[in-house]
mmCIF entry with sequence, helices, sheets and N, C-alpha, C, O atoms, coordinates in Angstrom:
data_MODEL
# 
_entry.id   MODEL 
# 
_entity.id                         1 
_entity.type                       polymer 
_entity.pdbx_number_of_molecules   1 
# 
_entity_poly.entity_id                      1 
_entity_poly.type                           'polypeptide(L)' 
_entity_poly.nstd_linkage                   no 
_entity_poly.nstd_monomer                   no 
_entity_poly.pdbx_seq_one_letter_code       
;(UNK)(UNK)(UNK)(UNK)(UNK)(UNK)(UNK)(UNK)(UNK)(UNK)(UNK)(UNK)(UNK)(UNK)(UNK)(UNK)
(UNK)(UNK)(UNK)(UNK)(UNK)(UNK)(UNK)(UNK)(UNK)(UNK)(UNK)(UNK)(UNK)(UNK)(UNK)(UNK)
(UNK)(UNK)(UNK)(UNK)(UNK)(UNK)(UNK)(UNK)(UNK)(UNK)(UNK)(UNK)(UNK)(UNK)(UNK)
;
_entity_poly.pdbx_seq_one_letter_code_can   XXXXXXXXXXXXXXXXXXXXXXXXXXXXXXXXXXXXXXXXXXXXXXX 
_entity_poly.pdbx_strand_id                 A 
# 
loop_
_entity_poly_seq.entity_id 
_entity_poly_seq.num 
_entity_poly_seq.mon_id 
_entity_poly_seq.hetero 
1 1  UNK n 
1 2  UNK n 
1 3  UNK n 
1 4  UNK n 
1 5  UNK n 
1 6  UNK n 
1 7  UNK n 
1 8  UNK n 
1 9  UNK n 
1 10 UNK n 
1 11 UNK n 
1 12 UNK n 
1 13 UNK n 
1 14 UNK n 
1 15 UNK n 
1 16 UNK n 
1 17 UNK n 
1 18 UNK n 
1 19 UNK n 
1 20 UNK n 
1 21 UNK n 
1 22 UNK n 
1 23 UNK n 
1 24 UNK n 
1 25 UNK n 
1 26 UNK n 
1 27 UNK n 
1 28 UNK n 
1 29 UNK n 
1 30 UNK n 
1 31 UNK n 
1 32 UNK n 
1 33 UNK n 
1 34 UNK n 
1 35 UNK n 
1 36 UNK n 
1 37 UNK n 
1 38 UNK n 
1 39 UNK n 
1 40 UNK n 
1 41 UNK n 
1 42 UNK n 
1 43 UNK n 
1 44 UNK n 
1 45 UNK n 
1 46 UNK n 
1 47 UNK n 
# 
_struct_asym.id          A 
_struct_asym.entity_id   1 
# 
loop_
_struct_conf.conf_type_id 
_struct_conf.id 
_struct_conf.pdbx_PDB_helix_id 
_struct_conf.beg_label_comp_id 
_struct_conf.beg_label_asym_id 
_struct_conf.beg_label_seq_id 
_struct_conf.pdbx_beg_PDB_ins_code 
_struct_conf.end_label_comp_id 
_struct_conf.end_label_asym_id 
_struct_conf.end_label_seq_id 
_struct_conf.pdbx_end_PDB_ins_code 
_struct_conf.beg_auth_comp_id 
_struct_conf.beg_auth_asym_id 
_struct_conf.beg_auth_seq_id 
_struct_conf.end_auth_comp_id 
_struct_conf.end_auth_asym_id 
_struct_conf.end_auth_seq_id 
_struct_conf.pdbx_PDB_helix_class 
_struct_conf.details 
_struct_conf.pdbx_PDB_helix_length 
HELX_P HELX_P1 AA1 UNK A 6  ? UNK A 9  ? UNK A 6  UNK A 9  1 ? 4  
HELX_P HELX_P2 AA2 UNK A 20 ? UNK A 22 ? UNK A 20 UNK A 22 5 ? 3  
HELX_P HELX_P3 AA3 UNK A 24 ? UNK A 26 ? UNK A 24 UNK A 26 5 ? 3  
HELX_P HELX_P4 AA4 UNK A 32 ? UNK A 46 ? UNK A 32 UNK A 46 1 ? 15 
# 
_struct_conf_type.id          HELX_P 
_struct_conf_type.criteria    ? 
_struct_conf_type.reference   ? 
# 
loop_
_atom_site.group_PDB 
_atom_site.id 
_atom_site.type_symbol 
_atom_site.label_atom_id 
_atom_site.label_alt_id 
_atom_site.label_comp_id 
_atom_site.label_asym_id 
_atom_site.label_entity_id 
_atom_site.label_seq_id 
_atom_site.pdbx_PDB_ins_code 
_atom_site.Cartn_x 
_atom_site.Cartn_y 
_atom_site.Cartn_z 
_atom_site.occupancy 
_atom_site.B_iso_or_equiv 
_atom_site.pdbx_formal_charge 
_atom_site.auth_seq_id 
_atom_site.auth_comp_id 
_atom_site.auth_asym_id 
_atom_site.auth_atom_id 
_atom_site.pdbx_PDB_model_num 
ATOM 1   N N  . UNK A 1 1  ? -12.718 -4.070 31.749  1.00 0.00 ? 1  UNK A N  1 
ATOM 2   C CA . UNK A 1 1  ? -11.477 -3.469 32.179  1.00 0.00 ? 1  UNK A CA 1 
ATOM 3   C C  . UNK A 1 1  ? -10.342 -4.013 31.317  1.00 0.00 ? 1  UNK A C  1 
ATOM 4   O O  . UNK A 1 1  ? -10.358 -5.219 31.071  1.00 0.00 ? 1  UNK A O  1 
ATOM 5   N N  . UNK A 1 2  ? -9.430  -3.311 30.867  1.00 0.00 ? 2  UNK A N  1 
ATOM 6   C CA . UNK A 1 2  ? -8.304  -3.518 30.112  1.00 0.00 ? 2  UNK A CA 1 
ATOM 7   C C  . UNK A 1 2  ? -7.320  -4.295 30.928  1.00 0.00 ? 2  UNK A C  1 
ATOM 8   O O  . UNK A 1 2  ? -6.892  -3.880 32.005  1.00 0.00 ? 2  UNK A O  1 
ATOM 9   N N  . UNK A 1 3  ? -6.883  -5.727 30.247  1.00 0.00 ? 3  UNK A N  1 
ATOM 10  C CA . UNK A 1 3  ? -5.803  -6.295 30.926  1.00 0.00 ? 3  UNK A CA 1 
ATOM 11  C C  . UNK A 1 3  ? -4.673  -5.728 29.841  1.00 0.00 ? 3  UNK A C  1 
ATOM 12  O O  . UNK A 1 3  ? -4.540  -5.969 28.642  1.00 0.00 ? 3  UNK A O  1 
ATOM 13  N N  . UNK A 1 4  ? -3.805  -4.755 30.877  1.00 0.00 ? 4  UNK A N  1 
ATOM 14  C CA . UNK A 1 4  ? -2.559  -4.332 30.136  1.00 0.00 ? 4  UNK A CA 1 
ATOM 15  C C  . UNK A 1 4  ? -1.503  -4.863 29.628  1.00 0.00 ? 4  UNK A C  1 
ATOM 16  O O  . UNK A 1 4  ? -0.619  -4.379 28.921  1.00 0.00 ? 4  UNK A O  1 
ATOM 17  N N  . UNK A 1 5  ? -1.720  -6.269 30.190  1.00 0.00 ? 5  UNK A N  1 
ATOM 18  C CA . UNK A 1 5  ? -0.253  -7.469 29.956  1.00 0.00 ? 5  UNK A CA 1 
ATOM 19  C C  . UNK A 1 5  ? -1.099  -7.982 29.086  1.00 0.00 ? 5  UNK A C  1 
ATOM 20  O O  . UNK A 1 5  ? -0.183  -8.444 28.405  1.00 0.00 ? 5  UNK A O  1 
ATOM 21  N N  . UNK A 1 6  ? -1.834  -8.236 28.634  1.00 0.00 ? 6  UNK A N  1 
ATOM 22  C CA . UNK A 1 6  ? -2.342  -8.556 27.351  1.00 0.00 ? 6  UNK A CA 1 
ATOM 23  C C  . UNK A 1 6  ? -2.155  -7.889 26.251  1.00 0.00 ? 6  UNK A C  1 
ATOM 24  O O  . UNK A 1 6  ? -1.498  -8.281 25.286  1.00 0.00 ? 6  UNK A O  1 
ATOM 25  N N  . UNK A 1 7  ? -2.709  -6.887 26.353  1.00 0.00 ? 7  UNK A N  1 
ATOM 26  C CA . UNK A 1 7  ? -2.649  -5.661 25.701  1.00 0.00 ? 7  UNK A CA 1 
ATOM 27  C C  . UNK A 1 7  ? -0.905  -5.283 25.231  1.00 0.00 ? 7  UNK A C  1 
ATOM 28  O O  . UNK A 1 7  ? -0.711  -4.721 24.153  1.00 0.00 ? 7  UNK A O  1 
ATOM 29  N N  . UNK A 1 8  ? -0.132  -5.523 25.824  1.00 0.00 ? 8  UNK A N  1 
ATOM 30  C CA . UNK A 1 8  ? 1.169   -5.021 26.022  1.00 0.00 ? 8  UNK A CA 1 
ATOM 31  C C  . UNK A 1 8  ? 1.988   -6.427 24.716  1.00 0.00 ? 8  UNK A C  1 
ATOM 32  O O  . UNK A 1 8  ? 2.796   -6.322 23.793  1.00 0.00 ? 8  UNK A O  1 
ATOM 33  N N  . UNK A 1 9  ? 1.337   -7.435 25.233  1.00 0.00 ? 9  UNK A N  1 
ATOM 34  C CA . UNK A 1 9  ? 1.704   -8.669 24.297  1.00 0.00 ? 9  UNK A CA 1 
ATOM 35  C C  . UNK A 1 9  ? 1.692   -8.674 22.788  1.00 0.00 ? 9  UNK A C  1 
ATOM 36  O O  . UNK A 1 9  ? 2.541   -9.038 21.974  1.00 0.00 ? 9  UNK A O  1 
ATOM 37  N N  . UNK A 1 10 ? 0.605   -8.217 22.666  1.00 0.00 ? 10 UNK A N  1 
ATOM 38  C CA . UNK A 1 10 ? -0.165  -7.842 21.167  1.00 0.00 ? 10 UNK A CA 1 
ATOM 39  C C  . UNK A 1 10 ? 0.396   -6.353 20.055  1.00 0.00 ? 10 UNK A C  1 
ATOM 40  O O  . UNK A 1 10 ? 0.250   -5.995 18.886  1.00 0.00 ? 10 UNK A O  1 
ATOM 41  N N  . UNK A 1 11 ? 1.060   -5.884 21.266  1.00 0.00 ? 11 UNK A N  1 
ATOM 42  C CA . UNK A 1 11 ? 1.616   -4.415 20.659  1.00 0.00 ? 11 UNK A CA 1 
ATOM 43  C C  . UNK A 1 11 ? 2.874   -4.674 19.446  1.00 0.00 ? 11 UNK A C  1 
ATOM 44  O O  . UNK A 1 11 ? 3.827   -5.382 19.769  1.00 0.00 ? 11 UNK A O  1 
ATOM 45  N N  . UNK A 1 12 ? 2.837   -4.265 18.508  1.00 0.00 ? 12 UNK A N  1 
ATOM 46  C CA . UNK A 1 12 ? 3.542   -4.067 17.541  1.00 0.00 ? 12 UNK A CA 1 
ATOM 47  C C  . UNK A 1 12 ? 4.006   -2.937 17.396  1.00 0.00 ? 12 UNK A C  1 
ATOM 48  O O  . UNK A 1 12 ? 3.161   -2.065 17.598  1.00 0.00 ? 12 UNK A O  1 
ATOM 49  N N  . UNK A 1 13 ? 5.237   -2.483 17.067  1.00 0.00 ? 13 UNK A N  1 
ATOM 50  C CA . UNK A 1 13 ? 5.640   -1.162 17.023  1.00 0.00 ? 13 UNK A CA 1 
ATOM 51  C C  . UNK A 1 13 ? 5.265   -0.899 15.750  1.00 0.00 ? 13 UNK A C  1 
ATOM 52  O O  . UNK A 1 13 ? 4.694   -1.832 15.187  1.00 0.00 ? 13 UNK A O  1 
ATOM 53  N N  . UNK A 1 14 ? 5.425   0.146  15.101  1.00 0.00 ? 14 UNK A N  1 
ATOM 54  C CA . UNK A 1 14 ? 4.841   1.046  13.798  1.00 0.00 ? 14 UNK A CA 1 
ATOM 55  C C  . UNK A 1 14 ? 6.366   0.742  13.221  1.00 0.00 ? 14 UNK A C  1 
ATOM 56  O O  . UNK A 1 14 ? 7.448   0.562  13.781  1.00 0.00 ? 14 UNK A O  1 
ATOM 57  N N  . UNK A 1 15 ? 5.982   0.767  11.970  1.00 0.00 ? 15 UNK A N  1 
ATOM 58  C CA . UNK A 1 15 ? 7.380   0.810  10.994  1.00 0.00 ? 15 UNK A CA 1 
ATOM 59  C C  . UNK A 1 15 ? 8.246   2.000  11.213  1.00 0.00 ? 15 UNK A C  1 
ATOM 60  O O  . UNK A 1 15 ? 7.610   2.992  11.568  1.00 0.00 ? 15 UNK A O  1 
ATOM 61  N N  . UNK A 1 16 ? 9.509   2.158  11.096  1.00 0.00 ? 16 UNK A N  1 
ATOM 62  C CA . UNK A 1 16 ? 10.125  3.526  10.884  1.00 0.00 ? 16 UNK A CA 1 
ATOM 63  C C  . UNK A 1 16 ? 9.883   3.678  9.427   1.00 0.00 ? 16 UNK A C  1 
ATOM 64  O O  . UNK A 1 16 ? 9.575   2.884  8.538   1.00 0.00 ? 16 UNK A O  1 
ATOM 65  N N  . UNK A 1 17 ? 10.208  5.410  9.484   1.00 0.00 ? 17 UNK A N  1 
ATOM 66  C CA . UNK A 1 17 ? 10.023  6.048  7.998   1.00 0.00 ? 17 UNK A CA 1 
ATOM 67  C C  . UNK A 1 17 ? 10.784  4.715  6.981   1.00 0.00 ? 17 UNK A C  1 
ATOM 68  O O  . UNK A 1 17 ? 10.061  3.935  6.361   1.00 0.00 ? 17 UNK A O  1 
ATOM 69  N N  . UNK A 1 18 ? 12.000  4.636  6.945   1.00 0.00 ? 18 UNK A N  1 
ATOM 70  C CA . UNK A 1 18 ? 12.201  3.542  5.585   1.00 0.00 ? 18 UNK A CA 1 
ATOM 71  C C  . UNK A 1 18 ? 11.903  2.469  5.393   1.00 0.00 ? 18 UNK A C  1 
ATOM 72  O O  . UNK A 1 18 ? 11.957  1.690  4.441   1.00 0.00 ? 18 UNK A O  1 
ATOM 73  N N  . UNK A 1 19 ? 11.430  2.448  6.789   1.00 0.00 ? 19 UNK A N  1 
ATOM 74  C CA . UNK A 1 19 ? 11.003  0.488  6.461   1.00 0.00 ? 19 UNK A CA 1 
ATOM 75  C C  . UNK A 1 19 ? 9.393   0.867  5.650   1.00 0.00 ? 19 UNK A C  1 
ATOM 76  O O  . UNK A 1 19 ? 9.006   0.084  4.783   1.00 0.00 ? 19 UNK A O  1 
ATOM 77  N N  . UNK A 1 20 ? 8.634   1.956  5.964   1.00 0.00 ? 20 UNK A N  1 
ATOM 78  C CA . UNK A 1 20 ? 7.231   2.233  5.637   1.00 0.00 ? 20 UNK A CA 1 
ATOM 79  C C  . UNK A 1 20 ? 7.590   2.413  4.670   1.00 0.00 ? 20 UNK A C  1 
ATOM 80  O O  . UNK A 1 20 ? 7.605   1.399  3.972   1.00 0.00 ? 20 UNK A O  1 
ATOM 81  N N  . UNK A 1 21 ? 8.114   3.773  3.955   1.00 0.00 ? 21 UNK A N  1 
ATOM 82  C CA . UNK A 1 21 ? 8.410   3.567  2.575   1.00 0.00 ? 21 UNK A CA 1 
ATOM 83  C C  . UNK A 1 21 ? 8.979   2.554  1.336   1.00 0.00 ? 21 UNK A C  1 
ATOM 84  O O  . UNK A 1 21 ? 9.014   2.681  0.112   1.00 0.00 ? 21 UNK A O  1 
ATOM 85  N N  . UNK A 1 22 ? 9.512   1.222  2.501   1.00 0.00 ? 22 UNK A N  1 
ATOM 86  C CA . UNK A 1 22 ? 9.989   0.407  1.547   1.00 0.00 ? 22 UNK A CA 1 
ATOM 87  C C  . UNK A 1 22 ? 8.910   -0.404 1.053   1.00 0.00 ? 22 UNK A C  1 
ATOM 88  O O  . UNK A 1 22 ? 8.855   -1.119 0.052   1.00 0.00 ? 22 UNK A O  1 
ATOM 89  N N  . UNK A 1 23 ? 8.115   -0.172 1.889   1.00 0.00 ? 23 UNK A N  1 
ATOM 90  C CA . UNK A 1 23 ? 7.061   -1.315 2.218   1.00 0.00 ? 23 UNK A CA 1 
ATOM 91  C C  . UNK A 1 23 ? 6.316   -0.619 0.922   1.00 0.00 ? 23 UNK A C  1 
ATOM 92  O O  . UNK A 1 23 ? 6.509   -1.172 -0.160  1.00 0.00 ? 23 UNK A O  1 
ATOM 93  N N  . UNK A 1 24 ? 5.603   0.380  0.947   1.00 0.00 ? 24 UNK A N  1 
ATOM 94  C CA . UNK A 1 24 ? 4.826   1.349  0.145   1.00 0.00 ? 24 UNK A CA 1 
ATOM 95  C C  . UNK A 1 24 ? 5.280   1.010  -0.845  1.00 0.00 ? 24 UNK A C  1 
ATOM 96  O O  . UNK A 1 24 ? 4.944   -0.070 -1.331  1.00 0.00 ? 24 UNK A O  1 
ATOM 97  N N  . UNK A 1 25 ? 5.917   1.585  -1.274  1.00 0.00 ? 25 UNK A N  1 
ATOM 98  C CA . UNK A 1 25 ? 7.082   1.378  -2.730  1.00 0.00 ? 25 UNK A CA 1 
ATOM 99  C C  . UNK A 1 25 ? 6.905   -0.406 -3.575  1.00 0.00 ? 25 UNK A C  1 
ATOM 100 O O  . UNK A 1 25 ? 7.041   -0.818 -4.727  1.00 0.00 ? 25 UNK A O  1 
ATOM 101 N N  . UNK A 1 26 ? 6.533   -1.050 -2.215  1.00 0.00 ? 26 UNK A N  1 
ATOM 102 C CA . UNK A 1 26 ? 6.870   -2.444 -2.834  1.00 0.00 ? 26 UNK A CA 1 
ATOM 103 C C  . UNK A 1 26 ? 5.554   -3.035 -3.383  1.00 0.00 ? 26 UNK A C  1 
ATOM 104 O O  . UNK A 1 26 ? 5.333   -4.087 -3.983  1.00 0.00 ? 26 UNK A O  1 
ATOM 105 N N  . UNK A 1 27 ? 4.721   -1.987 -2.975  1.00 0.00 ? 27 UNK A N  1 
ATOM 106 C CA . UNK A 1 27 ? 3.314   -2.577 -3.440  1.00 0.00 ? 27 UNK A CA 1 
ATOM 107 C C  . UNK A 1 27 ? 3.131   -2.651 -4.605  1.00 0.00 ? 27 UNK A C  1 
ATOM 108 O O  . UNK A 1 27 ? 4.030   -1.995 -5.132  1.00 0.00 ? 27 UNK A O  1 
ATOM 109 N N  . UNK A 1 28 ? 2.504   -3.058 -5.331  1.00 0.00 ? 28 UNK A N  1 
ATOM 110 C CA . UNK A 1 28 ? 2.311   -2.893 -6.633  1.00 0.00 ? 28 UNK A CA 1 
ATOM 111 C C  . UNK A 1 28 ? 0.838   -2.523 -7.025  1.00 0.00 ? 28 UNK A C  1 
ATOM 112 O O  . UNK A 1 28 ? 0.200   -3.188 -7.841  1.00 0.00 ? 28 UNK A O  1 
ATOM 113 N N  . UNK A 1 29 ? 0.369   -1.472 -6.421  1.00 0.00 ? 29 UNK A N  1 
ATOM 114 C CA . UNK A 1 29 ? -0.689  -0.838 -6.567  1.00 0.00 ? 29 UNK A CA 1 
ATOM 115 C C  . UNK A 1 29 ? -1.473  -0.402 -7.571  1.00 0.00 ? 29 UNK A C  1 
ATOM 116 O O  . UNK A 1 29 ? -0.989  0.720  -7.720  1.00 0.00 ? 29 UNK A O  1 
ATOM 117 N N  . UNK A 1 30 ? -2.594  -0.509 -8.603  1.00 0.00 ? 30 UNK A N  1 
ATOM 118 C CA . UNK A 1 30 ? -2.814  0.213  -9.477  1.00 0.00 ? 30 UNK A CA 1 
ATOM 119 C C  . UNK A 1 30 ? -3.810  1.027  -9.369  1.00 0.00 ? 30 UNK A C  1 
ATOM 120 O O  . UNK A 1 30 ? -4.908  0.513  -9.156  1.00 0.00 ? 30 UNK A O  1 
ATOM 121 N N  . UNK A 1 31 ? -3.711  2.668  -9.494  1.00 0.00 ? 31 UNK A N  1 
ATOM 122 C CA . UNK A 1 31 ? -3.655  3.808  -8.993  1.00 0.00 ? 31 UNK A CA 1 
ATOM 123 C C  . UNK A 1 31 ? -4.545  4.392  -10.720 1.00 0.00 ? 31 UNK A C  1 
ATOM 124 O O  . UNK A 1 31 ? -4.401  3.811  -11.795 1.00 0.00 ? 31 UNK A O  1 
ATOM 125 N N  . UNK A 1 32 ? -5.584  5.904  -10.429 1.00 0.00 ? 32 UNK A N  1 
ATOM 126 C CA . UNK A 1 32 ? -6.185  5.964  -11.277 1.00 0.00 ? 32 UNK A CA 1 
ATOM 127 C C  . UNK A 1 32 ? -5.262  6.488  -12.564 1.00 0.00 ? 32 UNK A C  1 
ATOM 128 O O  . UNK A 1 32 ? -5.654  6.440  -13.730 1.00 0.00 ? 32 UNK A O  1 
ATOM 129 N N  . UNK A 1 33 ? -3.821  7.053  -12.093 1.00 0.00 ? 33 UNK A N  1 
ATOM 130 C CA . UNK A 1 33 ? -3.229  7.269  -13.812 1.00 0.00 ? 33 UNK A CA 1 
ATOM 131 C C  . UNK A 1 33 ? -2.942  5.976  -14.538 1.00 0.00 ? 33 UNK A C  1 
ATOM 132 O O  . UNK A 1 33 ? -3.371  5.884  -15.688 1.00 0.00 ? 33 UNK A O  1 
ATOM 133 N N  . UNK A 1 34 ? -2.224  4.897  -13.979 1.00 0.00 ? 34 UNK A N  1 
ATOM 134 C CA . UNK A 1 34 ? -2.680  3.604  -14.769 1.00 0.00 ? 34 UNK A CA 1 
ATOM 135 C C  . UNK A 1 34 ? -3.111  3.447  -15.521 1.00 0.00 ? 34 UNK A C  1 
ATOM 136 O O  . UNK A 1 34 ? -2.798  3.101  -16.661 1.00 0.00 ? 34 UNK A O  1 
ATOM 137 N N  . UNK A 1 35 ? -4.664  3.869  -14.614 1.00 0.00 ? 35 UNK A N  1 
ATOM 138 C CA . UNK A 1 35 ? -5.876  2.948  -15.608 1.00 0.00 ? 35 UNK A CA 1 
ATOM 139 C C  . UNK A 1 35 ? -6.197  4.021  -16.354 1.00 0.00 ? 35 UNK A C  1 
ATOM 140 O O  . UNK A 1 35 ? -7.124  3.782  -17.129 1.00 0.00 ? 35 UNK A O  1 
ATOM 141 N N  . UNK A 1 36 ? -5.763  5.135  -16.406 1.00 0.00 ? 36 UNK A N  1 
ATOM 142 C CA . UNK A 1 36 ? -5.656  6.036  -17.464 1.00 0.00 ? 36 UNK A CA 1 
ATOM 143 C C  . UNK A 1 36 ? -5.644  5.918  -18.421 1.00 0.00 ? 36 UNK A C  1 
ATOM 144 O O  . UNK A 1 36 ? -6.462  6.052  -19.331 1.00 0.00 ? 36 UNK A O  1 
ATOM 145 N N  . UNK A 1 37 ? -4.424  5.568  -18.314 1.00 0.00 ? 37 UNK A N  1 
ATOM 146 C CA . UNK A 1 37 ? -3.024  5.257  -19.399 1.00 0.00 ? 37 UNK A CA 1 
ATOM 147 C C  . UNK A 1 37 ? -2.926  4.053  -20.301 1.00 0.00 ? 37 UNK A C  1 
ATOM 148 O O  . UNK A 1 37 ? -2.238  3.886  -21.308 1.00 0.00 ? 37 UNK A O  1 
ATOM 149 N N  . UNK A 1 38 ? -4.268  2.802  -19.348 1.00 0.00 ? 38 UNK A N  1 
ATOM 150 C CA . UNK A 1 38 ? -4.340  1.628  -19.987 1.00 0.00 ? 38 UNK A CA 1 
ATOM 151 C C  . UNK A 1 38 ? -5.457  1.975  -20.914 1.00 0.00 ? 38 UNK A C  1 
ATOM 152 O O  . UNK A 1 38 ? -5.303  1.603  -22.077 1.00 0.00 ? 38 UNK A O  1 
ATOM 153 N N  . UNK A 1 39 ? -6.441  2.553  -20.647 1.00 0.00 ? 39 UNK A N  1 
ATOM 154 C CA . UNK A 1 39 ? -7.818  3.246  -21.597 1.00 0.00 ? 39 UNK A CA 1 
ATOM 155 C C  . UNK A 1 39 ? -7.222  3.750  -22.493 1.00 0.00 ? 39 UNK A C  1 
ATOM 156 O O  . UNK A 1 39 ? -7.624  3.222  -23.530 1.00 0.00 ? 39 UNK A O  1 
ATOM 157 N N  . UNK A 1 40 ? -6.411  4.548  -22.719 1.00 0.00 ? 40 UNK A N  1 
ATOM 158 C CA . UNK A 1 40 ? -5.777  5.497  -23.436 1.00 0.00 ? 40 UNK A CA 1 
ATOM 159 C C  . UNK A 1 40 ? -5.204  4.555  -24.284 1.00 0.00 ? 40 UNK A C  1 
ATOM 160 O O  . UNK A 1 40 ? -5.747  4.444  -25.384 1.00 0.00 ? 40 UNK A O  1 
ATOM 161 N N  . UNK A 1 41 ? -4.167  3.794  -24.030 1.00 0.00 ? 41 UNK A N  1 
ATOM 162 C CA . UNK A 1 41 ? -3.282  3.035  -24.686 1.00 0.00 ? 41 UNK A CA 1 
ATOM 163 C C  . UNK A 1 41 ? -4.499  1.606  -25.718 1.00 0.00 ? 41 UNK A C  1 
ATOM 164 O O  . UNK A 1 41 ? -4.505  1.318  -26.914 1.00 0.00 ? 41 UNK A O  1 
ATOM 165 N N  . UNK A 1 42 ? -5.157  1.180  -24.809 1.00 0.00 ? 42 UNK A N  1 
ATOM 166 C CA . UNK A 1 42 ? -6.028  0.057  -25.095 1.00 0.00 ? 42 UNK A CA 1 
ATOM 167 C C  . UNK A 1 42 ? -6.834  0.778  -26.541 1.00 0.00 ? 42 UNK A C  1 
ATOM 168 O O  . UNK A 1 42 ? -7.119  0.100  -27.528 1.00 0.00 ? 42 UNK A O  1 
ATOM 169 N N  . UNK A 1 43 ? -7.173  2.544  -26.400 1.00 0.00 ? 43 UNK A N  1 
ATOM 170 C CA . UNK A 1 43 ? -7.746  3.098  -27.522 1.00 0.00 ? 43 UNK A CA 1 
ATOM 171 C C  . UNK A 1 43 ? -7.212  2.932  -28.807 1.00 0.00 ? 43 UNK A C  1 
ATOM 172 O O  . UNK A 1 43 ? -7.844  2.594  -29.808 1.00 0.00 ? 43 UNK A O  1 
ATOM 173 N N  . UNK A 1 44 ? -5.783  3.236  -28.714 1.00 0.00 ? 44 UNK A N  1 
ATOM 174 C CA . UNK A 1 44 ? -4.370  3.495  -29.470 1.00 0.00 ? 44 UNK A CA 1 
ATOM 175 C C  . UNK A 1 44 ? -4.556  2.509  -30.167 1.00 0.00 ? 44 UNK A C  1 
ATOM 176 O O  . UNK A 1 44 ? -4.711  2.675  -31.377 1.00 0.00 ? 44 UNK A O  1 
ATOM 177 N N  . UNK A 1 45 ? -4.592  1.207  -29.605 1.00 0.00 ? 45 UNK A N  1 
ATOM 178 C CA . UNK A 1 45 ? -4.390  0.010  -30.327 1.00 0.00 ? 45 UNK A CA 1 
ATOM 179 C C  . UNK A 1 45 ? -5.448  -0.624 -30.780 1.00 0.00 ? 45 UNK A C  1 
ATOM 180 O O  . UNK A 1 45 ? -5.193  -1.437 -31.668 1.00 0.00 ? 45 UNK A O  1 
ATOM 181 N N  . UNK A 1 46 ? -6.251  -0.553 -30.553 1.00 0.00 ? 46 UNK A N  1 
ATOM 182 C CA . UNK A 1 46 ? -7.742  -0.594 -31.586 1.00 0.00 ? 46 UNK A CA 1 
ATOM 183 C C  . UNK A 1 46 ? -7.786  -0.148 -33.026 1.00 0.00 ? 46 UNK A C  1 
ATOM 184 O O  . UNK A 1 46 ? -8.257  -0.711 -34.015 1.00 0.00 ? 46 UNK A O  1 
ATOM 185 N N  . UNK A 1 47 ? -7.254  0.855  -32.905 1.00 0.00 ? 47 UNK A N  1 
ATOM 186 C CA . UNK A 1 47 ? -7.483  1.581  -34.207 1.00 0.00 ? 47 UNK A CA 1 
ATOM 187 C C  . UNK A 1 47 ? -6.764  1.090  -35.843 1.00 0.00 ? 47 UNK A C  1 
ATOM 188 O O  . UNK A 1 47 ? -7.014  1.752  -36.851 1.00 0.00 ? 47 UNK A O  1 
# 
């Protein structure tokens, strides 16, 4: 059985839209055009 005052303790609210997007934004993620762009570039400079 669910203790709700427990449950209620532990609750975190969800970000609002700008705080999520700030958050997002702040990541520093590397994403497949990147590593695209680093193959690509890494080719470039071989040559």
């Amino acid at each position: 059985m669910l203790n709700y005052e427990e449950e209620l303790a532990k609750f975190q609210p969800s970000l609002e839209i700008d705080q999520a997007e700030e958050a997002i934004m702040n990541n520093d993620l590397t994403d497949l055009s990147d590593l695209l762009e680093q193959v690509v570039t890494g080719k470039k400079e071989r040559r």
